[in-house]
PDB file as gemmi writes it, atoms N, CA and C in Angstrom:
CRYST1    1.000    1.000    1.000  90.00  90.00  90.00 P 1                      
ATOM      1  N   UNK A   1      71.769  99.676 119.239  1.00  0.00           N  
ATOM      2  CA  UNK A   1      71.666  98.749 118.128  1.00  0.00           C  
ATOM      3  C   UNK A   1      71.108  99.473 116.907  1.00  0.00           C  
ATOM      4  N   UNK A   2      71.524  99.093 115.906  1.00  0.00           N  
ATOM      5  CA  UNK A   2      71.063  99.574 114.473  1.00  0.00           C  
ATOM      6  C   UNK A   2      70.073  99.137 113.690  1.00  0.00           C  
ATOM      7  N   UNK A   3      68.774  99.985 114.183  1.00  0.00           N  
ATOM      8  CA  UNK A   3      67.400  99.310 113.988  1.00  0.00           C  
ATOM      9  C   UNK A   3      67.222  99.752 112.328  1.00  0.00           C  
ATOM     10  N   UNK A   4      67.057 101.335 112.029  1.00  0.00           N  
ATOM     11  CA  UNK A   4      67.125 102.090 111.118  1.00  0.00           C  
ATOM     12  C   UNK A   4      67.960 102.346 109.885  1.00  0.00           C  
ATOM     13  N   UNK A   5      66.843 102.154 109.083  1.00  0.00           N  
ATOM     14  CA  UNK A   5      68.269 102.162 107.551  1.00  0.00           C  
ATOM     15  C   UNK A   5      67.015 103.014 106.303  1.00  0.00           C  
ATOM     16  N   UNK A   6      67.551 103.108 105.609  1.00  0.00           N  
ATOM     17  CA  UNK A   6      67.435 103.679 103.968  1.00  0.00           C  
ATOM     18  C   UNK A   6      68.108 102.889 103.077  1.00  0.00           C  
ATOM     19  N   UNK A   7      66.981 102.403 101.501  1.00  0.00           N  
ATOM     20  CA  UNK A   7      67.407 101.894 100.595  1.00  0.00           C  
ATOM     21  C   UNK A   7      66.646 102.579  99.884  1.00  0.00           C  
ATOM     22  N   UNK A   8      67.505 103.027  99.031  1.00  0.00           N  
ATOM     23  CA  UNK A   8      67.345 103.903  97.714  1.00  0.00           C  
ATOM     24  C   UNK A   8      67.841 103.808  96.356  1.00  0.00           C  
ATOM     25  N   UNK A   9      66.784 103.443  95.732  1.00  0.00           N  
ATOM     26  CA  UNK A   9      66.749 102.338  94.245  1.00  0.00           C  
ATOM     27  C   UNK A   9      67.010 104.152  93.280  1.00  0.00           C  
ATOM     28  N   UNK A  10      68.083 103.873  92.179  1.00  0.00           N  
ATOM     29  CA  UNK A  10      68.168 104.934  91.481  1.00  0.00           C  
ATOM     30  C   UNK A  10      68.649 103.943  89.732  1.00  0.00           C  
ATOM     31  N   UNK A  11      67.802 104.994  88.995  1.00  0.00           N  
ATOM     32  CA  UNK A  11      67.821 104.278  87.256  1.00  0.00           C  
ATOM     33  C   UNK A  11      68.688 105.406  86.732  1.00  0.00           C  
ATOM     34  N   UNK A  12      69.384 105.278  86.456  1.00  0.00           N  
ATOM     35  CA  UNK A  12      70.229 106.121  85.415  1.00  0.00           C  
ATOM     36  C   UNK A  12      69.897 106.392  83.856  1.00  0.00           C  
ATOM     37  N   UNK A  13      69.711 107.857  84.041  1.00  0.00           N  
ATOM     38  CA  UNK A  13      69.152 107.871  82.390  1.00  0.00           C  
ATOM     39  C   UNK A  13      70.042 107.142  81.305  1.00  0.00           C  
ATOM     40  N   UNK A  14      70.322 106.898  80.103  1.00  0.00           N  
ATOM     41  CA  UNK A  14      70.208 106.167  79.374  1.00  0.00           C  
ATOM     42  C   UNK A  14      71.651 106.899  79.054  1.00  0.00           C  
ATOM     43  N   UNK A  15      73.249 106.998  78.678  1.00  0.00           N  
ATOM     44  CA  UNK A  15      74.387 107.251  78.547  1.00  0.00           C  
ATOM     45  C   UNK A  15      74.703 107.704  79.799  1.00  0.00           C  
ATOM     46  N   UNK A  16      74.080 107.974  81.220  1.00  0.00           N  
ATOM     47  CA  UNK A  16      74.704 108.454  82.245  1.00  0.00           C  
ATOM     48  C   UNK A  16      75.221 107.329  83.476  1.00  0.00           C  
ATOM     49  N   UNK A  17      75.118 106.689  83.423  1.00  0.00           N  
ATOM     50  CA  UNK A  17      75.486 104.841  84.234  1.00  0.00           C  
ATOM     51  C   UNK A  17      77.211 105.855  84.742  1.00  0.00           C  
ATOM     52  N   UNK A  18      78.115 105.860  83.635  1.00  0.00           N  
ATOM     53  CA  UNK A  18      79.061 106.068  84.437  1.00  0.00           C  
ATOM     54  C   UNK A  18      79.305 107.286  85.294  1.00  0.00           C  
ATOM     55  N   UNK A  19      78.455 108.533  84.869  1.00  0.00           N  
ATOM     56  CA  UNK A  19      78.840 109.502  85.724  1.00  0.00           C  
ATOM     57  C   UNK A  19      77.284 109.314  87.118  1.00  0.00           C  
ATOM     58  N   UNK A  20      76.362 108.201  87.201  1.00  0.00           N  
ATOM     59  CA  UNK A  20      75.813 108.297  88.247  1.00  0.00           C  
ATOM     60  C   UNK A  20      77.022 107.576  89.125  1.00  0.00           C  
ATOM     61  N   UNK A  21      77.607 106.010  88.829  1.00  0.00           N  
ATOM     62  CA  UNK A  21      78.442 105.292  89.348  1.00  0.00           C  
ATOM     63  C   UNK A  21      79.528 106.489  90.229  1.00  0.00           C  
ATOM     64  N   UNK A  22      80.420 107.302  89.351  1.00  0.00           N  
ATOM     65  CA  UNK A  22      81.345 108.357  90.195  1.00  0.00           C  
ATOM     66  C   UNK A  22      80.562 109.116  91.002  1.00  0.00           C  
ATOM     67  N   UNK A  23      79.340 109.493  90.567  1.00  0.00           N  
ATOM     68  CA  UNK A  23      78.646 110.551  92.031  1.00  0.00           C  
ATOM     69  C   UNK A  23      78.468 109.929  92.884  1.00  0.00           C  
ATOM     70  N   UNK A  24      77.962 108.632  93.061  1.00  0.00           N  
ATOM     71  CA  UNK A  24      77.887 107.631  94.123  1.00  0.00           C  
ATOM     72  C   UNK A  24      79.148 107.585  94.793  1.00  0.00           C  
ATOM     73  N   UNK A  25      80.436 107.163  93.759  1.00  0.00           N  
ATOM     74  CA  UNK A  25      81.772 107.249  94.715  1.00  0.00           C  
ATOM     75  C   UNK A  25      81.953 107.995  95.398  1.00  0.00           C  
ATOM     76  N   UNK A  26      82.004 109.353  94.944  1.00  0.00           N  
ATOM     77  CA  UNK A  26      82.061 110.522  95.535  1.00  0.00           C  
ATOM     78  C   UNK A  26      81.266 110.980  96.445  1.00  0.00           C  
ATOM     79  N   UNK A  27      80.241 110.020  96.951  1.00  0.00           N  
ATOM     80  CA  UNK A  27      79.284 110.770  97.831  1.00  0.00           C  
ATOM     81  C   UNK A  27      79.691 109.747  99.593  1.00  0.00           C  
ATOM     82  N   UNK A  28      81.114 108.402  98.890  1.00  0.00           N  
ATOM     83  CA  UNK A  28      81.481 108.166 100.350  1.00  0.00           C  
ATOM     84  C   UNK A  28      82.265 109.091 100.852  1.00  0.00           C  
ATOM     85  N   UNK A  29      83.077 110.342 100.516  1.00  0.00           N  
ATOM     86  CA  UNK A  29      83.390 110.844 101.335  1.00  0.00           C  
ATOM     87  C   UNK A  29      82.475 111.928 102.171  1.00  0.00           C  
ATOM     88  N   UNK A  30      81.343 112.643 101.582  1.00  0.00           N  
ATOM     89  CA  UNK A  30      80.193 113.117 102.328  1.00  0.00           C  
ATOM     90  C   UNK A  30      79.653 112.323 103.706  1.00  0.00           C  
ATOM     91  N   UNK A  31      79.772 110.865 103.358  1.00  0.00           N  
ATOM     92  CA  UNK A  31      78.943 109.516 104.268  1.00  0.00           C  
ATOM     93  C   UNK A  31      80.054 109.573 105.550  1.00  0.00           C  
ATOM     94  N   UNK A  32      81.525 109.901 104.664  1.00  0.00           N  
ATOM     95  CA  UNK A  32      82.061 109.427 106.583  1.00  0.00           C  
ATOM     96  C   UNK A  32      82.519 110.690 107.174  1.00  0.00           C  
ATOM     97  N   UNK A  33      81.904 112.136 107.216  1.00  0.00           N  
ATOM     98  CA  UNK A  33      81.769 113.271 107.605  1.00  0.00           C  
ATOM     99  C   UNK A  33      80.245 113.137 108.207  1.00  0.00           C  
ATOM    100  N   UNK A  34      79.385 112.170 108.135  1.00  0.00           N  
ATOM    101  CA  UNK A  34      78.129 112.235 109.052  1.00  0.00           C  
ATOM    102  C   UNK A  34      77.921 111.072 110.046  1.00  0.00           C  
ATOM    103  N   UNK A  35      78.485 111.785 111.307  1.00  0.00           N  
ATOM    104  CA  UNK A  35      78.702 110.948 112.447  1.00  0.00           C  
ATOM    105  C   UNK A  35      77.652 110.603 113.240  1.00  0.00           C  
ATOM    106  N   UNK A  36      76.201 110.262 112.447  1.00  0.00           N  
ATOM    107  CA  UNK A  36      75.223 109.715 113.075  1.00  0.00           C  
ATOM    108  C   UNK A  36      74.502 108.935 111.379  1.00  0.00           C  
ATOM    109  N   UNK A  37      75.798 108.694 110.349  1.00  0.00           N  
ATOM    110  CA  UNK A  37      75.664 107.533 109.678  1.00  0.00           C  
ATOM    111  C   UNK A  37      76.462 106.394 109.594  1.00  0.00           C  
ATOM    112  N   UNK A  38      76.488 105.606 110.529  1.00  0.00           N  
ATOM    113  CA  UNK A  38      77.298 104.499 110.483  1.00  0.00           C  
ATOM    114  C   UNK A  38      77.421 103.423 109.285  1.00  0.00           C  
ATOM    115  N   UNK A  39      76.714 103.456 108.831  1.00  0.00           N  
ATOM    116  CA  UNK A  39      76.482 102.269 107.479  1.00  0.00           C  
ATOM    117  C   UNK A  39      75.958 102.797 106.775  1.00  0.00           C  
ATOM    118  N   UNK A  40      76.968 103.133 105.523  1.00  0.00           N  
ATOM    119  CA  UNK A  40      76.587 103.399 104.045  1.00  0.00           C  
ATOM    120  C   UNK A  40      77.236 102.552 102.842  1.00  0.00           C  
ATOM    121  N   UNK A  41      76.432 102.420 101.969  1.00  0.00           N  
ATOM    122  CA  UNK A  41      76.863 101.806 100.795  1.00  0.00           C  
ATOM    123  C   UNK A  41      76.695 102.015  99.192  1.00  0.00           C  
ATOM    124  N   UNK A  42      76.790 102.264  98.548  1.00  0.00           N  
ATOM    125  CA  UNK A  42      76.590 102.591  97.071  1.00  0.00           C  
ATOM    126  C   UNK A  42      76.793 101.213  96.456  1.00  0.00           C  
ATOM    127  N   UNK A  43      75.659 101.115  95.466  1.00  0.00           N  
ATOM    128  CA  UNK A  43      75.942  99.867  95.005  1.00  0.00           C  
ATOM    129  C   UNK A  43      75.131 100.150  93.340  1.00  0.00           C  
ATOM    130  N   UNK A  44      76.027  99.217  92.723  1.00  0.00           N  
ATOM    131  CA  UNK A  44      75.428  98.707  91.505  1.00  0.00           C  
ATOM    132  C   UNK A  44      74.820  97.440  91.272  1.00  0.00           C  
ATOM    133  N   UNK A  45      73.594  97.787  90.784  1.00  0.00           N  
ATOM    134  CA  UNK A  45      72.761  96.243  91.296  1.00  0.00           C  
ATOM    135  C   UNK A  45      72.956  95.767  89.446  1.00  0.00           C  
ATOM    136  N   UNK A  46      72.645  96.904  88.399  1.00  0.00           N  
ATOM    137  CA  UNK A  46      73.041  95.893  87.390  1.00  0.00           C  
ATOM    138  C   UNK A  46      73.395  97.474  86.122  1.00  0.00           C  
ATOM    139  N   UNK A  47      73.752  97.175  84.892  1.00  0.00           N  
ATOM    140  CA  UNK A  47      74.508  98.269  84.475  1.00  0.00           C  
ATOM    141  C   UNK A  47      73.702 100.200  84.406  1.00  0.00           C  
ATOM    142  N   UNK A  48      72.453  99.880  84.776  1.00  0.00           N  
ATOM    143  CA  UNK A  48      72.259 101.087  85.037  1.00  0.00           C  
ATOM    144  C   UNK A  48      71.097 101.411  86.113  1.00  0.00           C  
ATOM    145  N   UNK A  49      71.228 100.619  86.536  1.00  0.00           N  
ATOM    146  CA  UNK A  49      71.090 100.482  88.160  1.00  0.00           C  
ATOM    147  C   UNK A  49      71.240 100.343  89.541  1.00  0.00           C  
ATOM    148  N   UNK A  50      71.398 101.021  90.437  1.00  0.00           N  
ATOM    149  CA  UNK A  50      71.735 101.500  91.156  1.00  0.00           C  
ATOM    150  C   UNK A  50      71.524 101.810  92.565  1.00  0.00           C  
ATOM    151  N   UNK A  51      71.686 101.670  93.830  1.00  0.00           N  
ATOM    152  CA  UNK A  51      70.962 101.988  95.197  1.00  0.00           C  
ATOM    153  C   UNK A  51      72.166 102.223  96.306  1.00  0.00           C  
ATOM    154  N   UNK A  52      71.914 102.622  96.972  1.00  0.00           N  
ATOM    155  CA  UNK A  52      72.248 103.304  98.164  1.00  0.00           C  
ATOM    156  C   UNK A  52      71.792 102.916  99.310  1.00  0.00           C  
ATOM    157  N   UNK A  53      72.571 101.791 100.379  1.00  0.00           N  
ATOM    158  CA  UNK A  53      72.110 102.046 101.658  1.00  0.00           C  
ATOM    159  C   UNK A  53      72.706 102.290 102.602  1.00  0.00           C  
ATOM    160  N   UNK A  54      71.955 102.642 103.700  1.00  0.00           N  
ATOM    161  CA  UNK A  54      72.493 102.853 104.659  1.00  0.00           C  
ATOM    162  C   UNK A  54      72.013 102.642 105.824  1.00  0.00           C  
ATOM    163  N   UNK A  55      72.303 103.140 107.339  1.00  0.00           N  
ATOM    164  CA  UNK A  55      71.534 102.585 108.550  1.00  0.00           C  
ATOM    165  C   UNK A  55      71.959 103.185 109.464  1.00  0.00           C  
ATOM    166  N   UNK A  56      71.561 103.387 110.236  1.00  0.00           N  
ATOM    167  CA  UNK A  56      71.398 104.456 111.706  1.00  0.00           C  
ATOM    168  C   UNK A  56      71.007 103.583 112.544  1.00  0.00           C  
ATOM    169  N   UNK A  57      71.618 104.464 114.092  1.00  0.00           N  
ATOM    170  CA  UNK A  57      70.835 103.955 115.376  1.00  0.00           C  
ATOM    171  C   UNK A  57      69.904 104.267 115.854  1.00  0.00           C  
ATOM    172  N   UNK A  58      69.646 105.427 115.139  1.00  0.00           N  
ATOM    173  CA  UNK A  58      68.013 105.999 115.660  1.00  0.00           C  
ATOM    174  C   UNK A  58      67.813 106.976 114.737  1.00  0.00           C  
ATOM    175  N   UNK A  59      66.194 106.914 114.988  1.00  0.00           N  
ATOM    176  CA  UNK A  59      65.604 107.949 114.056  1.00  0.00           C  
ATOM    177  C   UNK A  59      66.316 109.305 113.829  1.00  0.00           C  
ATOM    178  N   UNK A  60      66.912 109.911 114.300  1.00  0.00           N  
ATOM    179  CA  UNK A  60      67.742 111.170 114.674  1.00  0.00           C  
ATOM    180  C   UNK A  60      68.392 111.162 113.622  1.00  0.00           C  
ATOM    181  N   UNK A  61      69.379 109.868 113.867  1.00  0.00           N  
ATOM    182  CA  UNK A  61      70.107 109.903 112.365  1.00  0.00           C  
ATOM    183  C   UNK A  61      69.743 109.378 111.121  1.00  0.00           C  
ATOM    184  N   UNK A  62      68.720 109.252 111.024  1.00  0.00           N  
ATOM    185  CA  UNK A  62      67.548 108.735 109.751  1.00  0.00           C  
ATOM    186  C   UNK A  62      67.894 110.325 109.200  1.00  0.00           C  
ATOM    187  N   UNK A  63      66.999 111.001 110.413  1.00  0.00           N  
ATOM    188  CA  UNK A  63      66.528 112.850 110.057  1.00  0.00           C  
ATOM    189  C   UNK A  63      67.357 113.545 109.803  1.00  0.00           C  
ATOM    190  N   UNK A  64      68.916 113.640 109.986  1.00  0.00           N  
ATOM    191  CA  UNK A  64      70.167 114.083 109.831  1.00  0.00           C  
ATOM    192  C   UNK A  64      70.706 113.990 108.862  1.00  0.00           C  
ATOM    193  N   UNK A  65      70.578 112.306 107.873  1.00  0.00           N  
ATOM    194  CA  UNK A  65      71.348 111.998 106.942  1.00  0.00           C  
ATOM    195  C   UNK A  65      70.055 112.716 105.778  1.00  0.00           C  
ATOM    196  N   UNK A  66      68.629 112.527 105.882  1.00  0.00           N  
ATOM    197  CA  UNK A  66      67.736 112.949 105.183  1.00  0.00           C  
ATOM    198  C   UNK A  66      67.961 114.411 104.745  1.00  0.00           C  
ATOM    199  N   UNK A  67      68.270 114.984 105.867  1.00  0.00           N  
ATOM    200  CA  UNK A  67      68.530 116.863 105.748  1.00  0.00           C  
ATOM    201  C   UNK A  67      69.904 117.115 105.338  1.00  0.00           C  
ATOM    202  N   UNK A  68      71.076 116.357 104.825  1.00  0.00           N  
ATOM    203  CA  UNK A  68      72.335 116.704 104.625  1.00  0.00           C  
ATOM    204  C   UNK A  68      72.584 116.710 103.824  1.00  0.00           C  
ATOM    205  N   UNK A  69      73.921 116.773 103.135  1.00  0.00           N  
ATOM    206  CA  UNK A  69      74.736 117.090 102.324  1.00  0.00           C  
ATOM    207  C   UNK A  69      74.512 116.051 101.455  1.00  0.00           C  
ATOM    208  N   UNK A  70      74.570 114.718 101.440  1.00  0.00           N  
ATOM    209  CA  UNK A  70      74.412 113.671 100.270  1.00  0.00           C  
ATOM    210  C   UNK A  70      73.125 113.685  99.892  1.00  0.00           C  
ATOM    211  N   UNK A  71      72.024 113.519 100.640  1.00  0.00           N  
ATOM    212  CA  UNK A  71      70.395 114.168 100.320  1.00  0.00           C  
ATOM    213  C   UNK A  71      70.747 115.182  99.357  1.00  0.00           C  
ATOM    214  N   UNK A  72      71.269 116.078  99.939  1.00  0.00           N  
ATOM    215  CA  UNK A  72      70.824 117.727  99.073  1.00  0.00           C  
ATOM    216  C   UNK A  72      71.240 117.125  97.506  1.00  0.00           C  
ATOM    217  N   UNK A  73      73.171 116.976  97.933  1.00  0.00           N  
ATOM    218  CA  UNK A  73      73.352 116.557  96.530  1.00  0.00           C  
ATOM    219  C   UNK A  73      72.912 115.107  95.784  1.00  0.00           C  
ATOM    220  N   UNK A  74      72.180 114.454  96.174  1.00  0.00           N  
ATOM    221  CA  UNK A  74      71.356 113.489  95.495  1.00  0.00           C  
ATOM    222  C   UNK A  74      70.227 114.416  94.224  1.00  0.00           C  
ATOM    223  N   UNK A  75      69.215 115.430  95.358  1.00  0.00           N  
ATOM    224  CA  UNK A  75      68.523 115.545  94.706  1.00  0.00           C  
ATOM    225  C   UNK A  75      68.812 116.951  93.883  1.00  0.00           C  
ATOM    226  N   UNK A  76      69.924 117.506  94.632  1.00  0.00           N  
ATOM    227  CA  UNK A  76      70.208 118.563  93.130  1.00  0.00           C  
ATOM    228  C   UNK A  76      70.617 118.246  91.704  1.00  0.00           C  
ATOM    229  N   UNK A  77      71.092 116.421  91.402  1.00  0.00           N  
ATOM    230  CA  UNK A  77      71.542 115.995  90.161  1.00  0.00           C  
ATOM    231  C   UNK A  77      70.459 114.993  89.960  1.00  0.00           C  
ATOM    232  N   UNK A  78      69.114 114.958  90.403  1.00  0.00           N  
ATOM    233  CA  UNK A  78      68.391 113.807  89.751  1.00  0.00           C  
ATOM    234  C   UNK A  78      67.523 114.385  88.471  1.00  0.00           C  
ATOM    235  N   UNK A  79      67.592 115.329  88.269  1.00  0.00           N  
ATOM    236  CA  UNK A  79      66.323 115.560  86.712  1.00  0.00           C  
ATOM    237  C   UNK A  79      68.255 115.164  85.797  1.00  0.00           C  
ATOM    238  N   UNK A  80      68.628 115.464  86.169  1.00  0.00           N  
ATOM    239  CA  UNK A  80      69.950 115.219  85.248  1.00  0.00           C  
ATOM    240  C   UNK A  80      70.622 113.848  85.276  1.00  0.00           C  
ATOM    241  N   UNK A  81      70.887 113.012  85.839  1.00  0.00           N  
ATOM    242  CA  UNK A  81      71.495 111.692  86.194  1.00  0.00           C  
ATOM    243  C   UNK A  81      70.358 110.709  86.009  1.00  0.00           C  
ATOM    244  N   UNK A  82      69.449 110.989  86.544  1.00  0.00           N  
ATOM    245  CA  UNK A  82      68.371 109.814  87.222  1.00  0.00           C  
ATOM    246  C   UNK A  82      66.861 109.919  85.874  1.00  0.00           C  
ATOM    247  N   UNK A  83      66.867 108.625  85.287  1.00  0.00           N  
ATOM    248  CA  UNK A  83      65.606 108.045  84.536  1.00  0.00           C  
ATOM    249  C   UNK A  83      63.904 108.414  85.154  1.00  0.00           C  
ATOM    250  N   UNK A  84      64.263 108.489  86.490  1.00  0.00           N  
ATOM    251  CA  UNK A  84      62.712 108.637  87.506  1.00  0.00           C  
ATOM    252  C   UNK A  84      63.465 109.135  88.602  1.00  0.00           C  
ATOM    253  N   UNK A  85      62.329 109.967  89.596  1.00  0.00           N  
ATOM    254  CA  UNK A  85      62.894 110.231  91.039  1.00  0.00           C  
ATOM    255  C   UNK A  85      63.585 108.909  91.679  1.00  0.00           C  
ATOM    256  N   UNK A  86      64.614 109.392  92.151  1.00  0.00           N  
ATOM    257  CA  UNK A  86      64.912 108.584  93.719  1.00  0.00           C  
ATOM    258  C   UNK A  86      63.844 108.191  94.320  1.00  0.00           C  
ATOM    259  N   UNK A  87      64.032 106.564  94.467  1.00  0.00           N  
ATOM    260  CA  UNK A  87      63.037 105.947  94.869  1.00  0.00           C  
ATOM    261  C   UNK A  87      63.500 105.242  96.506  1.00  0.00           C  
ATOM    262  N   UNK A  88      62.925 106.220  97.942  1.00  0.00           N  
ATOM    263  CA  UNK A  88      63.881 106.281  99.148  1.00  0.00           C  
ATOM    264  C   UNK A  88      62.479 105.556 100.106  1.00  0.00           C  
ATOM    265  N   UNK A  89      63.231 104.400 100.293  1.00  0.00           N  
ATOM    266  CA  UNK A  89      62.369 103.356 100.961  1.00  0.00           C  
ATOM    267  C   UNK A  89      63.249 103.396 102.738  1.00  0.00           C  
ATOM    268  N   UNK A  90      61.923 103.884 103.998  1.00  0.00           N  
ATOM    269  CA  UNK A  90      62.525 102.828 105.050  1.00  0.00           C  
ATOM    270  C   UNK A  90      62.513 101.696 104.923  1.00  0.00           C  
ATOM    271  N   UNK A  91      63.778 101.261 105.963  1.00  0.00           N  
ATOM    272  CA  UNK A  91      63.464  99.672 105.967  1.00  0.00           C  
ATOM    273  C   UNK A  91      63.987  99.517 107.248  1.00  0.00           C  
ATOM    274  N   UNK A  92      63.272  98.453 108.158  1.00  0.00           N  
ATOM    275  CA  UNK A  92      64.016  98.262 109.733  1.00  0.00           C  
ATOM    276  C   UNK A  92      64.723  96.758 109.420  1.00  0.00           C  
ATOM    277  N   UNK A  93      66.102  97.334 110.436  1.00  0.00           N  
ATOM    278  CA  UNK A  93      66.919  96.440 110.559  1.00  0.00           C  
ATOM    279  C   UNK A  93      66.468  95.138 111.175  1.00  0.00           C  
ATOM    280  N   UNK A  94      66.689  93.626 110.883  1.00  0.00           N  
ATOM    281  CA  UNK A  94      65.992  92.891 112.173  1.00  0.00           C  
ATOM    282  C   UNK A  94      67.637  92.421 112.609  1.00  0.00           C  
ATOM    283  N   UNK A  95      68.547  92.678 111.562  1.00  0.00           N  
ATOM    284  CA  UNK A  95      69.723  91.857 111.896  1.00  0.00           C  
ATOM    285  C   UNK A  95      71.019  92.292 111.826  1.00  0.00           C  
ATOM    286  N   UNK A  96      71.861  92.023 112.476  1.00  0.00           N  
ATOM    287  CA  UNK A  96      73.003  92.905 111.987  1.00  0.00           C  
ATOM    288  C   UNK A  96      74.303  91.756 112.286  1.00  0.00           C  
ATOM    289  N   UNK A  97      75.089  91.862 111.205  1.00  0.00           N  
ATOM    290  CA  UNK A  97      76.958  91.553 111.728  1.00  0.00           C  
ATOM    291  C   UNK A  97      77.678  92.448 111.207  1.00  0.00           C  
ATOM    292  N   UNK A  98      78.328  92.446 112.649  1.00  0.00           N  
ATOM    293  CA  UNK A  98      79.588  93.769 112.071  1.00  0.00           C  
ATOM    294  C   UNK A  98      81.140  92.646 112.595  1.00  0.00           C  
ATOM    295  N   UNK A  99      81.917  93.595 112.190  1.00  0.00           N  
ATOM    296  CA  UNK A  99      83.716  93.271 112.580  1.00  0.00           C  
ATOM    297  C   UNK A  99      83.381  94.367 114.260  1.00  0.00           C  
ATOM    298  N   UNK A 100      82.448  95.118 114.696  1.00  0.00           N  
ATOM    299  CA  UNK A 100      82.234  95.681 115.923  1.00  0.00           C  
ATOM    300  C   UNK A 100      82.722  97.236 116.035  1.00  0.00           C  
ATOM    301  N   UNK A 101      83.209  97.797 114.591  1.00  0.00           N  
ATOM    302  CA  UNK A 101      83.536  99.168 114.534  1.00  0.00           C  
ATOM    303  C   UNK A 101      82.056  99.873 114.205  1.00  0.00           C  
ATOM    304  N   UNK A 102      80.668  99.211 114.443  1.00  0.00           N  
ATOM    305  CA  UNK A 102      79.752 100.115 113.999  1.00  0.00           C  
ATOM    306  C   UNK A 102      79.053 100.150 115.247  1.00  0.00           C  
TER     307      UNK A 102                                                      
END                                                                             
């Protein structure tokens, strides 16, 4: 079961909204090359704001997605994209519905 997740609140400096929005796109194909991240999402919460979640079955893949490729490139473009650090909150799952592919 999918106890484990990450939500990660990101501000976009002030003319960059659309090129954070495409790095986000671009970072689902990184998400379905990591086969201990089942649930990811990029989202726009309002025009230059922004978060990322996602969720694992276990800590393992908490530590996996933390040490990889969308991590790295998160934080190699945040003094450039991002208003403040990435702001990377756990959060435990209490609930879940799926269609049963997760």
């Amino acid at each position: 079961m999918i106890k484990h997740s990450l939500y990660v609140r990101l501000e976009a400096k002030p003319g960059k909204e659309e090129e954070v929005a495409a790095f986000l796109q671009a970072g689902l194909s990184m998400a379905r090359e990591e086969a201990t991240t089942p649930i990811w999402f990029a989202l726009r919460l309002a025009p230059g704001t922004f978060a990322v979640f996602d969720a694992f079955h276990d800590q393992q893949g908490v530590d996996n997605h933390l040490g990889g490729p969308i991590a790295k490139a998160l934080m190699a473009k945040a003094d450039e994209l991002f208003a403040q650090p990435p702001s990377i909150q756990r959060v435990e799952v209490l609930g879940l519905k799926n269609d049963g592919s997760t």
